[in-house]
C-alpha positions in Angstrom: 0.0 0.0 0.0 2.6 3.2 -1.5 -0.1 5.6 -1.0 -0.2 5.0 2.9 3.2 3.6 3.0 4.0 7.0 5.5 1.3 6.6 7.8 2.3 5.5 11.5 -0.5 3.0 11.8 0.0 1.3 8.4 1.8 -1.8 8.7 -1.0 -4.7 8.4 -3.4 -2.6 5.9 -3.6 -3.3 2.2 -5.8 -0.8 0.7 -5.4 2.7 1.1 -8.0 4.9 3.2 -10.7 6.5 1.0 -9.4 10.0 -0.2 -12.4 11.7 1.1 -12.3 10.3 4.3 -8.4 10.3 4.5 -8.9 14.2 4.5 -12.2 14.5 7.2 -10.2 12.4 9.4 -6.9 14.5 9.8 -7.2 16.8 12.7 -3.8 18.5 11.3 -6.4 21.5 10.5 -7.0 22.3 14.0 -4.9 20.4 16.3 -1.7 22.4 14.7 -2.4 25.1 17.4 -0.7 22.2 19.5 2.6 22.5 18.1 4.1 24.2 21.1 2.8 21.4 23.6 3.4 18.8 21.8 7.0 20.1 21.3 7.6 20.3 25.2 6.1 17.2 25.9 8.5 15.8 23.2 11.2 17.1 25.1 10.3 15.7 28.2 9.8 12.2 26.8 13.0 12.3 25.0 14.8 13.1 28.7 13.4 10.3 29.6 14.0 7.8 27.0 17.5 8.5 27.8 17.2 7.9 30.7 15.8 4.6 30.3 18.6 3.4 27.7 16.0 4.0 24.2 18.3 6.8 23.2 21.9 7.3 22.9 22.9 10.6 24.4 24.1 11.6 20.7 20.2 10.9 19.6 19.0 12.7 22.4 21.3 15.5 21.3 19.5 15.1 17.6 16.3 14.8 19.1 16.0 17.9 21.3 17.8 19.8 18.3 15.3 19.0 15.7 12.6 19.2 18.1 14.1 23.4 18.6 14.5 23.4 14.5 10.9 22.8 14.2 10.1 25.1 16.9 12.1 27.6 15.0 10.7 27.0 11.2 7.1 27.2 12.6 8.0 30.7 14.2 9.5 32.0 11.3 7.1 30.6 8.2 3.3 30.6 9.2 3.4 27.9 6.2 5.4 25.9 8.0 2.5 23.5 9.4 1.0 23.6 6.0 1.0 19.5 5.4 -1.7 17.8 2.9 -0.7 14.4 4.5 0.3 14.7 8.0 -2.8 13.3 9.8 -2.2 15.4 13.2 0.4 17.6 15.1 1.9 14.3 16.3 2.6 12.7 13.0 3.6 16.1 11.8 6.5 16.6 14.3 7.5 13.1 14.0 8.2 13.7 10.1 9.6 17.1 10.7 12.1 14.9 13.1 12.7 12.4 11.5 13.9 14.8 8.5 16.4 16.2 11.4 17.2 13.8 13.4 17.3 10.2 11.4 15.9 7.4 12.7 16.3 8.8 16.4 13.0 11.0 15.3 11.4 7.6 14.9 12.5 6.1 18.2 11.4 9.2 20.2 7.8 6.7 20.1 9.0 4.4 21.8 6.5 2.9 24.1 4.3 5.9 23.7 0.9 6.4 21.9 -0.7 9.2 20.2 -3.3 8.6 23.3 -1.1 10.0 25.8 0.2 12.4 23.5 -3.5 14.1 23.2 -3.9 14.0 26.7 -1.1 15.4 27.6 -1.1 18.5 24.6 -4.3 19.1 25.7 -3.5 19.6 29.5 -0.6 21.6 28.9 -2.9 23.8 26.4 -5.7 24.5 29.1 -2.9 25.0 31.6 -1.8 27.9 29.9 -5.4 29.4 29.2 -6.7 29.3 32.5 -3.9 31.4 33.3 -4.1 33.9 30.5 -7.6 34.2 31.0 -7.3 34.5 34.9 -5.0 37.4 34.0 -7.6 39.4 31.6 -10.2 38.9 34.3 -8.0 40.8 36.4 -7.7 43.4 33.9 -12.0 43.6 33.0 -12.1 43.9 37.3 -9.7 46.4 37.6 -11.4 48.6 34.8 -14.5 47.9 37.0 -12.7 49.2 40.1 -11.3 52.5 38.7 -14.4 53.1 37.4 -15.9 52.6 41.1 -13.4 54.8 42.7 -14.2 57.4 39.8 -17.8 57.0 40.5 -16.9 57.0 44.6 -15.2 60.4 43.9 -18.2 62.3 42.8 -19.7 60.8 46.5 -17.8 64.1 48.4 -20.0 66.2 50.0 -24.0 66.4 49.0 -23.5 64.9 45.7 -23.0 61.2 45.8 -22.8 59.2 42.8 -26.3 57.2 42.7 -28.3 55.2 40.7 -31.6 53.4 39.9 -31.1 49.4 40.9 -33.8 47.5 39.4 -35.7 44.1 40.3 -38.1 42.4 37.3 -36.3 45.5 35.1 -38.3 47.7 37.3 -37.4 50.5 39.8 -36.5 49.5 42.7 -34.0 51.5 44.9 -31.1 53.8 44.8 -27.6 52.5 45.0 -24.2 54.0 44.8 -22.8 53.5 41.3 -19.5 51.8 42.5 -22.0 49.2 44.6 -23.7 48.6 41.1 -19.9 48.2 39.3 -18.6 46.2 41.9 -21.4 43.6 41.4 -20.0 42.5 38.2 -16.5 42.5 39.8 -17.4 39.6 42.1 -18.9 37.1 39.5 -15.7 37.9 37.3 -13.8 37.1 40.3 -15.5 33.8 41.2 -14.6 33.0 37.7 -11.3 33.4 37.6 -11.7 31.1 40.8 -13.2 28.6 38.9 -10.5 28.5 36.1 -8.0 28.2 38.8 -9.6 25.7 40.2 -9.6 23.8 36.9 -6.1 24.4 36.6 -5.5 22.7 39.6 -7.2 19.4 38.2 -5.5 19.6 34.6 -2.7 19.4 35.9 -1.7 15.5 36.2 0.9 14.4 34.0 -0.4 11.6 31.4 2.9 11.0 29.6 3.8 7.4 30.3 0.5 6.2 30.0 0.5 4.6 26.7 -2.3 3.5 24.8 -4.0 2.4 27.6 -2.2 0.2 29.6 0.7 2.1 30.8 4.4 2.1 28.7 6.1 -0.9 28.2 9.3 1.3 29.2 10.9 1.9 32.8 10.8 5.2 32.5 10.0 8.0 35.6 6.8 9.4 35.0 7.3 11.5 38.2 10.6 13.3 36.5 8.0 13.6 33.5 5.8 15.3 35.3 8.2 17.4 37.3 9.5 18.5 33.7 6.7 19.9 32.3 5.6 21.8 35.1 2.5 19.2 36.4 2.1 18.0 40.5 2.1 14.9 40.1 1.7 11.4 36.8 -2.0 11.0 36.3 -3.0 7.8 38.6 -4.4 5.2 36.2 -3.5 4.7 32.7 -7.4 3.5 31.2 -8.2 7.4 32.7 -5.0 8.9 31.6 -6.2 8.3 28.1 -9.6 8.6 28.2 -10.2 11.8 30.9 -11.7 15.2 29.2 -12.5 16.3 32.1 -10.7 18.6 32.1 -11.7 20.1 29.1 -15.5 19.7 29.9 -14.8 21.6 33.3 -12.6 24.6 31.6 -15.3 25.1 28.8 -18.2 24.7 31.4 -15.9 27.4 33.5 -15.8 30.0 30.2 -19.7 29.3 29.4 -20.6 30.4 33.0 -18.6 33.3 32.3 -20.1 34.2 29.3 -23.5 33.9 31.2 -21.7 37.1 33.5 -20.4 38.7 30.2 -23.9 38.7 28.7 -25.5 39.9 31.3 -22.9 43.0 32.0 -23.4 43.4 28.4 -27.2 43.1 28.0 -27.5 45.9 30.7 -24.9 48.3 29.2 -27.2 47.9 25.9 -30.3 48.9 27.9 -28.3 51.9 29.9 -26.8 52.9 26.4 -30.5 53.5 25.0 -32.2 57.0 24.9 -34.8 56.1 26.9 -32.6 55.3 29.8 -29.3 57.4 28.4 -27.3 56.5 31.7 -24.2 55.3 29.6 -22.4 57.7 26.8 -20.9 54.3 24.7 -16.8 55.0 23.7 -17.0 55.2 19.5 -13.9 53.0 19.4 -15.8 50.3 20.4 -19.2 51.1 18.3 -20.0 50.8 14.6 -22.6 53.1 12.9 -25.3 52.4 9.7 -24.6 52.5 6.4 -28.3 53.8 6.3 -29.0 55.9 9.0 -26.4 58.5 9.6 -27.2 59.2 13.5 -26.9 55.8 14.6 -23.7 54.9 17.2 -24.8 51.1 17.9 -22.8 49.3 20.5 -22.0 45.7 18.5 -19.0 45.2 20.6 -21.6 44.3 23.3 -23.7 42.6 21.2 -21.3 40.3 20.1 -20.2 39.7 23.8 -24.0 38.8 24.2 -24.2 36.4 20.4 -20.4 34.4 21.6 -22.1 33.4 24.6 -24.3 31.3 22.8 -21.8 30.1 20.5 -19.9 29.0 24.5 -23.0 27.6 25.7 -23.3 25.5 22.4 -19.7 24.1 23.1 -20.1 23.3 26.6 -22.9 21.1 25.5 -21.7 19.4 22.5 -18.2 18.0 24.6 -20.8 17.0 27.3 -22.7 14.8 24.2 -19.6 14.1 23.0 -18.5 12.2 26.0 -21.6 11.1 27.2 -21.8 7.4 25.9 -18.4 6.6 25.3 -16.8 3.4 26.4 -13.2 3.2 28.3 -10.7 4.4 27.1 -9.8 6.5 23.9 -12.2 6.8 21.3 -12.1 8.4 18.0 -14.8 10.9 19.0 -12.2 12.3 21.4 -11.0 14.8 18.4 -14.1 16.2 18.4 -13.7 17.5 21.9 -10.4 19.9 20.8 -12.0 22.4 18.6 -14.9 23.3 20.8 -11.3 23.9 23.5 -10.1 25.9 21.2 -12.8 28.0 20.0 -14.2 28.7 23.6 -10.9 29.9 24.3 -10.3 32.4 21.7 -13.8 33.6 22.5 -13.1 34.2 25.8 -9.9 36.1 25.2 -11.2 38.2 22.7 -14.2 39.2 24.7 -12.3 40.1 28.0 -10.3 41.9 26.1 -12.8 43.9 24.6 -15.2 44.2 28.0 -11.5 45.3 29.4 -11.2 48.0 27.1 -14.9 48.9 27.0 -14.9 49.6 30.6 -12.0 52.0 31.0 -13.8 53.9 28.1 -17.2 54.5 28.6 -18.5 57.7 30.5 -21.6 58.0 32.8 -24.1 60.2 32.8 -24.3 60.7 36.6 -26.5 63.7 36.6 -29.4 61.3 34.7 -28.6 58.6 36.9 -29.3 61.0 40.2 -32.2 62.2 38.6 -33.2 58.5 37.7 -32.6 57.3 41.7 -34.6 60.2 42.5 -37.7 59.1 40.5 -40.3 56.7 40.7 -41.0 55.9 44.7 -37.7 54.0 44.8 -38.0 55.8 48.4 -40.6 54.1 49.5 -39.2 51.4 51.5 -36.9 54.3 53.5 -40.7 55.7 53.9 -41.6 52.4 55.8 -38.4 52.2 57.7 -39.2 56.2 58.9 -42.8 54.2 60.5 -40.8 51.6 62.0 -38.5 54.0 63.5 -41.4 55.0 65.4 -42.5 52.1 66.4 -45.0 50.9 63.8 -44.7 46.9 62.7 -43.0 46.7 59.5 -46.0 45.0 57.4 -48.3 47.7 58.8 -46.3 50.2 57.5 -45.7 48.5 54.3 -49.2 49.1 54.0 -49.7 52.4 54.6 -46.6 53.6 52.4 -48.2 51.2 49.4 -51.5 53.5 50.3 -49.0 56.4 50.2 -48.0 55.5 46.6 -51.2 55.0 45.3 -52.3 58.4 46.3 -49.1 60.6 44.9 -50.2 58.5 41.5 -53.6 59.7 41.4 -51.5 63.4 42.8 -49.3 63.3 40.4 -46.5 64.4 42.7 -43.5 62.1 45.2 -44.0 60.9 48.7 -41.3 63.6 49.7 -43.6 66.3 48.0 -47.3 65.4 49.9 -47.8 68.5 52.6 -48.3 67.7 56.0 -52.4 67.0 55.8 -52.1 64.8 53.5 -49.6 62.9 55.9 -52.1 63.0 58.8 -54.4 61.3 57.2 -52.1 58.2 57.1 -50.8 58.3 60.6 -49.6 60.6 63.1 -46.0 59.5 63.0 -45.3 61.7 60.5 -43.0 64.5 61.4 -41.4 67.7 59.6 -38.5 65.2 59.4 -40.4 62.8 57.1 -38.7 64.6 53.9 -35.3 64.6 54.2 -35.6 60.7 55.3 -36.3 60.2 51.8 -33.7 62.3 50.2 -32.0 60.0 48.2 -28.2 60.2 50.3 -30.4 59.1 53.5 -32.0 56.9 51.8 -28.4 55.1 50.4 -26.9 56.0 54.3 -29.8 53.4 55.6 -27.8 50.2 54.1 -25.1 50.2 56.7 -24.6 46.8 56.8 -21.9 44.6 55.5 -21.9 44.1 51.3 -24.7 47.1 51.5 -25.0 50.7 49.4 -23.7 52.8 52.3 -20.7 54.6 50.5 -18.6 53.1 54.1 -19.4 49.5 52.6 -19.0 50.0 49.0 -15.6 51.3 49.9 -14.8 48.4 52.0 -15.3 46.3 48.8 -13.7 48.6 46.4 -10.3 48.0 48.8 -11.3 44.4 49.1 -11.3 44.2 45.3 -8.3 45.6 44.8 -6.2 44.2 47.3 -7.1 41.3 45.9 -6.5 41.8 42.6 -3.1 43.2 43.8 -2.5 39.7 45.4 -3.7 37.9 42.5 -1.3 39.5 40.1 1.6 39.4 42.3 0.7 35.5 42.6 0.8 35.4 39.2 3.8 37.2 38.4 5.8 35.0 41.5 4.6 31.7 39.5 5.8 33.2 36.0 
């Protein structure tokens, strides 16, 4: 058989693959991306192959040289990984070796399995992502924070920064903007938890493993592991090979993050709107028609909002992907890189943009006061001023909802009804009753740990960034 005289597998087949399916079958296309990892983990098989006896310390010499040449090739010529016959990254370095190296290219498989090799690439690949992406999370919460300490700087004196929090998209009561900014802040920091966390279970060391029953080779999978950077071999060989959890759990990690990014984005669309006109949107990050002239549309949102979908749809198809498959590897295992991939470049390109979004756009802080001011959002301060003096709370839920009803048919704000009106719905009421429900008293009543009381939202705002300032200087200590 000529035609697949090069393949690795090819020894006891006669006829050639079918052309067609010979080309849907390579993951070359996609799995190139793996060149790096697959390079290290080369590397670190090599060391120990030599170790072992399998290579001479002149072919490990050739080995680890060819191994940089390719390294260097694929830097230099983006062609490089162009191959019509190389069926993945693993047969494509093993013929870029053995064109190097000699036969001490071939022997760098000895006792090892494309199996292993997967595993391994793959681990090494969502390594390194959950610690890029940990790092742009830092950098979309500390655009949040500065934006909260902007925002907590217009809070000197009588004129805090405040705005409109809403419940069923509906008014509900004034907070301090930083409160509001800081919200998103802690679910971008719970996900870069959750990537970390990940991290911490990708990273077992497969290599050694084999096909499925562990090598046929003495070699030290613990010096393997130590190598590349991993804590410790992977346990059992059948799972070495077999295990994506990994991958589900990073994926899963980026579609619940997406879930955060659409809903940070969603609301910046609504604020952005004229009828709400809270946000002023940054032009470098918005398009315009080619119909309407006045237009400023904010698609960088929107397409923060459309890739979480395109997450979501990954997360489920590795989970249907894995769902009925039999120990250990399985061909359908190549199906689970791409969605890796793709959620990954996703992810990094929409941090990145919700980064540079947030250090950009401007608020509108007099409409927001004006917003907070508006709409009865003081009406549970009006039923805290009862209780003050003594009255239940549900009674005086009661009477405030009676309250509202009547500056509806009025026309006019609790704060504005004159002091007959107020007799009529208890004799509480006292010339005090208005300025309870100015909106800086009303914000000053949430004194209470996590609350809208500008103390509290600048306890988080220094809880935020000091840890952020720990998280980077972790990072920076393991780099």
């Amino acid at each position: 058989m000529s035609g697949d005289a090069k393949k690795m597998w090819s020894g006891r087949f006669r006829k050639p693959l079918d052309p067609e399916f010979e080309q849907w079958q390579r993951s070359l296309p996609f799995d190139r991306r793996l060149l790096a990892e697959e390079l290290e983990a080369s590397a670190a098989y090599a060391d120990a192959l030599a170790s072992a006896g399998v290579l001479t310390r002149e072919e490990l010499a050739a080995v680890r040289d060819g191994l940089k040449q390719i390294s260097t090739a694929a830097a230099r010529d983006p062609k490089f990984l162009d191959d019509h016959e190389a069926e993945d990254i693993h047969d494509f370095v093993e013929r870029r070796l053995v064109e190097r190296a000699g036969d001490a290219g071939y022997k760098l498989h000895s006792g090892r399995s494309r199996n292993e090799q997967i595993a391994t690439d793959l681990r090494l690949y969502v390594r390194k992502q959950c610690d890029t992406l940990g790092d742009l999370l830092l950098d979309v919460c500390s655009a949040l924070a500065q934006q909260a300490e902007k925002a907590g700087a217009q809070a000197a004196g009588d004129s805090p920064a405040v705005m409109p929090a809403y419940t069923h998209l509906q008014p509900a009561e004034p907070v301090l903007v930083a409160h509001w900014l800081l919200a998103y802040a802690q679910m971008f920091l719970r996900d870069r938890e959750r990537l970390a966390d990940c991290r911490q279970r990708a990273n077992l060391c497969p290599l050694g493993s084999g096909a499925i029953a562990g090598t046929p080779l003495a070699l030290d999978r613990e010096k393997m592991a130590k190598a590349l950077g991993f804590d410790a071999p992977t346990p059992n060989s059948i799972d070495a090979t077999s295990d994506r959890d990994f991958a589900l759990e990073f994926v899963q990690a980026l579609a619940l993050l997406f879930v955060h990014l659409s809903r940070w984005a969603e609301e910046f669309i609504l604020f952005a709107t004229p009828a709400y006109g809270f946000v002023r949107l940054p032009e470098e990050f918005s398009t315009g028609s080619s119909a309407m002239p006045q237009k400023q549309n904010p698609d960088a949102l929107e397409l923060i909002r459309a890739k979480s979908a395109r997450v979501l749809g990954n997360a489920t198809a590795l989970l249907a992907t894995m769902k009925g498959l039999p120990l250990a590897y399985n061909k359908d295992m190549q199906e689970t890189q791409q969605p890796v991939f793709d959620s990954a470049d996703q992810a990094t390109l929409a941090l990145r943009t919700a980064a540079g979004f947030m250090r950009a756009v401007e608020f509108d802080l007099a409409r927001l006061r004006a917003a907070a001011s508006a709409g009865g959002m003081n009406a549970l301060a009006a039923a805290m001023y009862l209780v003050d003096k003594g009255v239940p709370f549900r009674k005086a839920h009661e009477r405030v909802g009676q309250m509202v009803r009547a500056c509806l048919d009025k026309g006019c704000r609790l704060e504005d009804l004159a002091a007959a009106d107020l007799s009529a719905f208890g004799p509480e009421f006292g010339d005090d009753f208005a300025a309870a429900l100015k909106v800086e008293a009303v914000i000053a009543l949430h004194d209470v740990a996590g609350g809208t009381h500008p103390r509290r939202v600048e306890e988080q705002l220094k809880a935020i960034k000091r840890l952020i300032a720990e998280a980077r200087s972790e990072a920076h200590a393991y780099a």
